[in-house]
C-alpha atoms as one frame of an Amber mdcrd trajectory, in Angstrom:
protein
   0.000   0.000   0.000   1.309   3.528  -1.294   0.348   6.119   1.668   1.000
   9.797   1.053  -0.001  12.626   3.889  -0.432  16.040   3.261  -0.072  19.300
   5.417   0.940  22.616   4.659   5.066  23.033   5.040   5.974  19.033   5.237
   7.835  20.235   8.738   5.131  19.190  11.642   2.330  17.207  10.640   2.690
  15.172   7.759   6.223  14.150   8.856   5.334  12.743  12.545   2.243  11.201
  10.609   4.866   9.376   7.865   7.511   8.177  10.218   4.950   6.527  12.864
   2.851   4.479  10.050   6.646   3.899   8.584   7.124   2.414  11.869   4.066
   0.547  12.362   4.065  -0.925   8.990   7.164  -1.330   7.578   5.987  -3.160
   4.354   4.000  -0.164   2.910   5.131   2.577   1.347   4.883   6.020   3.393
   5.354   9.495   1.916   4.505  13.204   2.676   4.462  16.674   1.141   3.330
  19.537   1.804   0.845  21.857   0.038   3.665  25.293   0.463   6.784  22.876
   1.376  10.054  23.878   0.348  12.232  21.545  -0.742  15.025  20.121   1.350
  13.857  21.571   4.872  14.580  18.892   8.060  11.406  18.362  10.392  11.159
  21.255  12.650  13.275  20.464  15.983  10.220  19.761  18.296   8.700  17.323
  15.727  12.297  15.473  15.650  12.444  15.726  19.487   8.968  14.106  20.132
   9.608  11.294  17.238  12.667  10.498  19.484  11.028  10.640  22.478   8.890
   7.775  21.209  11.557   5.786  19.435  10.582   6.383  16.131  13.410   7.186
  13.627  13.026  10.024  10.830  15.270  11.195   8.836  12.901  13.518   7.156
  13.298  16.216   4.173  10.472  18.292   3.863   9.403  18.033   0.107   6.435
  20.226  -2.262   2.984  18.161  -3.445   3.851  17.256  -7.397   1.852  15.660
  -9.603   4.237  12.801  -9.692   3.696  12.081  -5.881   0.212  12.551  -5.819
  -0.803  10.058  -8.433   2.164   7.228  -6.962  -0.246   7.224  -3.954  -3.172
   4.457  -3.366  -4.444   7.073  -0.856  -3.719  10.592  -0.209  -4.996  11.397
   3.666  -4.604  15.349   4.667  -4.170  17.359   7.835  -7.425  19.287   7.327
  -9.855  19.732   4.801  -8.822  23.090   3.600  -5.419  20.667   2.385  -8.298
  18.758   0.659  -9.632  21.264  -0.944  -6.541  23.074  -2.324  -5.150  19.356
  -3.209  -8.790  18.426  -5.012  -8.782  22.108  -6.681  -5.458  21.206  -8.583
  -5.754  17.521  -9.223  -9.512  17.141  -9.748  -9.142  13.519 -10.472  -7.392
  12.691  -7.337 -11.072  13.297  -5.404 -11.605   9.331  -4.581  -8.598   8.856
  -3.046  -8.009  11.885  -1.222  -9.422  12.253   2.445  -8.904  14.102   5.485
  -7.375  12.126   7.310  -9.323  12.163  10.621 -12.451  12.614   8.833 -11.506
   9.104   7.280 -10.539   7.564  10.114 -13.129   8.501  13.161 -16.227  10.779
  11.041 -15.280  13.742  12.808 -15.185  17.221  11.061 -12.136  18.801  12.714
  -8.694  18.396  11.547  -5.560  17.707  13.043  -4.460  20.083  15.058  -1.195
  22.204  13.892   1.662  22.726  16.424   3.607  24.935  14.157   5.254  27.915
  16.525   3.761  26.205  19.469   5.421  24.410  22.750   6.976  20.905  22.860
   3.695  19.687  24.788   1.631  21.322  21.582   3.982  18.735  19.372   3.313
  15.905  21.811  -0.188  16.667  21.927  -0.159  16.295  18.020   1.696  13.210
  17.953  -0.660  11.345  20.416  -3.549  12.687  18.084  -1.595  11.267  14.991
  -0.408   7.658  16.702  -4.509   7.136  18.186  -5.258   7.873  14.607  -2.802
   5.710  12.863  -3.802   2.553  14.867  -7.112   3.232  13.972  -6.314   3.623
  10.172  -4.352   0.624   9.906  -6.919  -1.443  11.968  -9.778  -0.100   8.984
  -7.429  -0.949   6.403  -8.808  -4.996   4.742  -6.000  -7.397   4.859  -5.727
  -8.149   1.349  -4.775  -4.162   0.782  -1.671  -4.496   2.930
């Protein structure tokens, strides 16, 4: 299975969100972008601090959405739904496989919350959200698809 997650700079979000399903399922394939990434940025230092903290490795390098990544994906799951949307606007045809990514796992409207500029315990809080979410995704995802 081809993963790819989406938030807005590839520094935070999408990065904690690729190296823990990297982690928890080592067979798949795990990406992320972001929708304004630059190219060749590490994880911010709180992001790499709390990945540590939980003993997940990431060697990350922040990278820009391009059409090549976004149609190597089986599905594309976003940070929020404004990511959607922007993502959706651009590549129309990438609508069925493109979700918010707590939307698709647990129904619920808001998105994940962004610790950019905030405190450690804001990135911690975010990567609790992301690792409840990402054992619920991979529980919802059919055998045969792994």
């Amino acid at each position: 299975m081809k993963v790819l997650f989406i938030c807005t700079g590839n520094t935070c979000r999408s990065p904690m969100a690729e190296a823990l399903l990297k982690y928890k399922r080592p067979q798949w394939e795990v990406k992320s972008a972001g929708i304004f990434a630059a190219d060749g940025s590490p994880a911010s230092e709180q992001a790499r601090r709390v990945l540590e903290e939980g003993k997940i490795p990431s060697d990350h390098i922040s990278r820009a959405i391009s059409k090549e990544l976004v149609h190597w994906a089986d599905i594309i799951l976003t940070m929020t739904a404004s990511h959607e949307q922007m993502l959706v606007s651009q590549f129309p045809e990438l609508r069925a496989k493109t979700h918010v990514f707590k939307r698709y796992v647990t129904g619920s409207l808001a998105d994940v919350r962004d610790p950019f500029g905030g405190s450690l315990e804001d990135y911690r809080d975010t990567y609790n959200e992301l690792e409840q979410l990402m054992d619920q995704f991979i529980e919802g995802i059919p055998n045969e698809l792994e």
